[in-house]
N, C-alpha and C positions, 0 to 999 in steps of 0.2 A: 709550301703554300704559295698562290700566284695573285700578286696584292695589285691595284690599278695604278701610271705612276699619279703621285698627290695621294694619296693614300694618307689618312689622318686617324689617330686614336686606334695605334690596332697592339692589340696584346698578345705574346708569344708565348710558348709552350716553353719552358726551360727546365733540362734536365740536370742537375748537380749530381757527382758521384765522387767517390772519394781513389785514392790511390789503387785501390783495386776494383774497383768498380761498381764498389756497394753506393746505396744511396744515401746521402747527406742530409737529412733534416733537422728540423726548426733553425734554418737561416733564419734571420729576419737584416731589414737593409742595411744594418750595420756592419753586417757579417758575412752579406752577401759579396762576390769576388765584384770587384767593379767592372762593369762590362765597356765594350766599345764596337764600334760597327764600321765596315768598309764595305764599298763596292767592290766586287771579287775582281780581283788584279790590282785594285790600286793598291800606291805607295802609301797613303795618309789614311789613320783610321781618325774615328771622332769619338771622343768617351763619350759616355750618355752624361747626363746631366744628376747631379746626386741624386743617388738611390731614397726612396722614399715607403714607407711602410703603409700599404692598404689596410684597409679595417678591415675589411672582406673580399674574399675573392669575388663579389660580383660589385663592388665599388667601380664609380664612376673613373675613365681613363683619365691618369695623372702621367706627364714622362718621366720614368723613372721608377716608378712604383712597382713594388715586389710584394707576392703575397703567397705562402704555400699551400699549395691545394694537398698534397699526401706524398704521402711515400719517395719524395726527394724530389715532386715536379711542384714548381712554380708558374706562375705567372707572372710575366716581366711585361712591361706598358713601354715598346720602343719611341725613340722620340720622332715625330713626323718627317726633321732632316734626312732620315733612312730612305723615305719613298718618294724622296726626290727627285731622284732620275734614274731610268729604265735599267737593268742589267739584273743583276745576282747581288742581293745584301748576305755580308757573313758578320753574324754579331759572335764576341769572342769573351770570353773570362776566365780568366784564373788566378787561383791563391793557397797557397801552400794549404794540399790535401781535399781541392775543391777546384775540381773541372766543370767547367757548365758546357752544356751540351744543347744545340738550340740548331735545326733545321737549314740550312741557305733559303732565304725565303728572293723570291722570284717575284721582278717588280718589273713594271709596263709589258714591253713586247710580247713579250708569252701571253698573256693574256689573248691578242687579234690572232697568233698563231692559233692557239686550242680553238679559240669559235669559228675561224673560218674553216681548219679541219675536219668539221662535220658536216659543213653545209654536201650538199649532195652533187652539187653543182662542180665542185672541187671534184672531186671521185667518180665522174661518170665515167661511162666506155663509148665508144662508138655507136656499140646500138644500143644503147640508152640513150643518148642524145636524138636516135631517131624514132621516141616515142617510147622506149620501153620504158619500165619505171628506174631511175636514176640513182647512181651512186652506191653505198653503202645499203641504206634505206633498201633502193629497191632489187640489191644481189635478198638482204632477209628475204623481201615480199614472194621474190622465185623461190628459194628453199622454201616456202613453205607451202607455196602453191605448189611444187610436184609433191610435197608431202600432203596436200589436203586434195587436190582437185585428178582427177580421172586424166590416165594416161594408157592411150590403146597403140597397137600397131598393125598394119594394113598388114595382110603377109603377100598378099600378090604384088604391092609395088613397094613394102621392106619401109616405108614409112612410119614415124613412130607421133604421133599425136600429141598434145598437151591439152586437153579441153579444161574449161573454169569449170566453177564451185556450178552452173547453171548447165554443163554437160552440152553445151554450143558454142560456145566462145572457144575459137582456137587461141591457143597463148603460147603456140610454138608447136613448129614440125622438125622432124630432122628425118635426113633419109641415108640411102646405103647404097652405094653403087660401087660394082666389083669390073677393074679393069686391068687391062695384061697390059704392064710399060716391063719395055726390053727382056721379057719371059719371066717375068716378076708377076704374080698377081698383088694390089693395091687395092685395100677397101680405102675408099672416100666417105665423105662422113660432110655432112652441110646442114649445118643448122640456122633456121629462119622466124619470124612471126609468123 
């Protein structure tokens, strides 16, 4: 999961399973392995703050608080110091015959990486930038414009057409020209708006 950094009040998914890999339930915080969290790589981890027991799993956010939702998953309420500063959070616990199993949860910079990713702007081509439609967005808009809109070809001058959804609007031509280099024949191939 990819949290913002300052990230406050956020509740983790935690799996407990036992020496084989069955699952562990009715923990409650007593019994629960006590957890700790580090930023991936570092030397110093930080325990969480005593485990505490939810009424319900949809109680309000406490740090600390544990509450089993089914079949060996919990809900753990990590403490705000986690989303402190940007990197990789790895929260950790164990205790004789109870592994808990819980995500690298993914704080600040990933976050501007994934949204600028999609902008279109990021992923244009050359001739997108001179007008055609841009990036990711507009490679879909062509796939589905040769699939939706009328495409002819000239046979006296080997030209192949793209016309819109309106059967006038050209949205692309490409043509074919055949020439002899050094007793080679070479189709060329030129595609344009």
């Amino acid at each position: 999961m990819i949290y913002p950094t300052g990230a406050t009040s956020v509740s983790v998914e935690a799996q407990v399973v036992d020496d084989t890999g069955l699952p562990v339930t009715g923990l409650v915080a007593a019994t629960f392995p006590s957890p700790s969290y580090a930023l991936a790589g570092a030397h110093a981890s930080v325990a969480f703050p005593s485990l505490s027991d939810l009424a319900l799993i949809t109680s309000a956010y406490v740090a600390g608080g544990v509450k089993e939702r089914a079949g060996g998953y919990y809900r753990l309420d990590v403490p705000n110091g986690a989303f402190a500063t940007a990197g990789q959070v790895v929260i950790f616990a164990e205790a004789s015959g109870k592994h808990v199993i819980i995500p690298r949860l993914e704080v600040g910079t990933t976050v501007g990486l994934v949204a600028n990713a999609i902008s279109e702007s990021t992923i244009a081509t050359p001739a997108e930038a001179a007008g055609r439609p841009a990036g990711l967005l507009g490679m879909l808009r062509r796939l589905f414009e040769k699939r939706a809109n009328r495409r002819t070809r000239d046979r006296s001058s080997g030209a192949v057409v793209l016309y819109g959804a309106d059967n006038a609007t050209v949205l692309e031509t490409e043509t074919q020209s055949t020439t002899t280099v050094g007793g080679d024949i070479v189709d060329q191939f030129t595609q344009g708006a």
